[in-house]
C-alpha positions as CSV (number, residue, x, y, z in Angstrom):
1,X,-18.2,-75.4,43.7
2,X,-15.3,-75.7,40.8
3,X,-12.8,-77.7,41.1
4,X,-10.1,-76.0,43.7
5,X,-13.1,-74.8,45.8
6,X,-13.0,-70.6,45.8
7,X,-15.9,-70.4,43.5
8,X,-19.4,-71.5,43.6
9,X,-22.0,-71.1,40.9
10,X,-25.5,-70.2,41.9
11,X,-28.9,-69.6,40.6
12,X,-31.7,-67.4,41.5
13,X,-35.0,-68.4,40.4
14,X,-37.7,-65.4,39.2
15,X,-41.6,-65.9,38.8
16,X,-42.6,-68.0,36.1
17,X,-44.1,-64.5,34.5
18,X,-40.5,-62.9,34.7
19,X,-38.5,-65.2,32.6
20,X,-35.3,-67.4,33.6
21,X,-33.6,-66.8,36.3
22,X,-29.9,-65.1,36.6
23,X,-27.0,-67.3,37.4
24,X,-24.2,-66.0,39.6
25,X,-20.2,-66.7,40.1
26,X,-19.5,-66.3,43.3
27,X,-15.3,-65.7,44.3
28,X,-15.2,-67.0,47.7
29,X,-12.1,-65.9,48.4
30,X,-12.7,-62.2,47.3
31,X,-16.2,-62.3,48.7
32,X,-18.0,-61.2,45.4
33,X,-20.6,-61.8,42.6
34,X,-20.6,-61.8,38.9
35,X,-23.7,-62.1,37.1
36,X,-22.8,-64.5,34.2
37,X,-26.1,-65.2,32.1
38,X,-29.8,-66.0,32.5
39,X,-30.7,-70.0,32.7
40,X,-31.5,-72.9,34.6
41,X,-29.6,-75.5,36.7
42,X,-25.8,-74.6,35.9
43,X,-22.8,-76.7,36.8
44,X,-19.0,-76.4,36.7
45,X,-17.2,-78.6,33.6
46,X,-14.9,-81.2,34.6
47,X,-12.0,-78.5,34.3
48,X,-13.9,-75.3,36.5
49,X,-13.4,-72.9,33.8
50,X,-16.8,-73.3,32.0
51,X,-20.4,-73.7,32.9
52,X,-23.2,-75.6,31.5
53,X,-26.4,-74.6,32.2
54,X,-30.0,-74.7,30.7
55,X,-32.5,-72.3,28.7
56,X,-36.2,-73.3,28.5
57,X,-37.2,-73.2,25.1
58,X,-40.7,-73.8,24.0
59,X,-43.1,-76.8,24.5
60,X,-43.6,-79.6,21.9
61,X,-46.6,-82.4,23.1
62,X,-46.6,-82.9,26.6
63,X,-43.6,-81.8,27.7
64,X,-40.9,-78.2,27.6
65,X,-38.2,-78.4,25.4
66,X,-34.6,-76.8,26.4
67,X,-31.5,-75.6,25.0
68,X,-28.0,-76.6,26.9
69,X,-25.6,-73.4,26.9
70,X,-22.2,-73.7,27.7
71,X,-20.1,-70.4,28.7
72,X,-16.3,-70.1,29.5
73,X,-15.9,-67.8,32.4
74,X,-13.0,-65.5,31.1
75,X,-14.4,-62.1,31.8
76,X,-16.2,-61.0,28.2
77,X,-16.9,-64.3,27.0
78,X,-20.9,-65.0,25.5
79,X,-22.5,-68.1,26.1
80,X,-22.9,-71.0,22.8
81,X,-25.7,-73.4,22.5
82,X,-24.8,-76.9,22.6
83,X,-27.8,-78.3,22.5
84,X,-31.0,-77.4,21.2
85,X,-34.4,-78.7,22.0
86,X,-32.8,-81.0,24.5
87,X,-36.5,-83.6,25.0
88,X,-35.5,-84.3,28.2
89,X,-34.5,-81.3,30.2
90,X,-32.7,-81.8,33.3
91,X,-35.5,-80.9,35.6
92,X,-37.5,-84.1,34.1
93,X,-36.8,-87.6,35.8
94,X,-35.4,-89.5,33.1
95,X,-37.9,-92.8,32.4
96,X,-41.3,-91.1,32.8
């Protein structure tokens, strides 16, 4: 949920053979969707105007590499990386 609680951010998995899932704004207020990119685990900045979310990238020894994305949710806007070939992804446990 942002911040003054009429949107909620989702995402919807697809088959490891299909790519990254699609992440979703959802106005709870209007009752509708936007599709806003294609990544993994997103969450609302401090402020609710941006996203952060994650892209897996390839693997390097034992474990997947991502890239953080961060995407302002004006209406047109593109996602930037902010991160690239983050070693520990967010879906890791940190400490193993």
């Amino acid at each position: 949920f942002d911040r003054d609680g009429t949107h909620l951010v989702c995402y919807v998995p697809q088959p490891p053979d299909q790519g990254v899932g699609a992440i979703y704004l959802i106005n709870l207020i209007k009752g509708t969707k936007r599709k806003v990119g294609d990544g993994i685990n997103p969450v609302f900045t401090h402020n609710g105007r941006s996203i952060i979310f994650e892209r897996p990238g390839g693997r390097k020894g034992k474990g997947i590499r991502s890239d953080l994305w961060s995407l302002d949710l004006n209406s047109g806007s593109v996602p930037k990386r902010i991160v690239a070939n983050g070693e520990q992804p967010s879906t890791q446990q940190c400490g193993r």
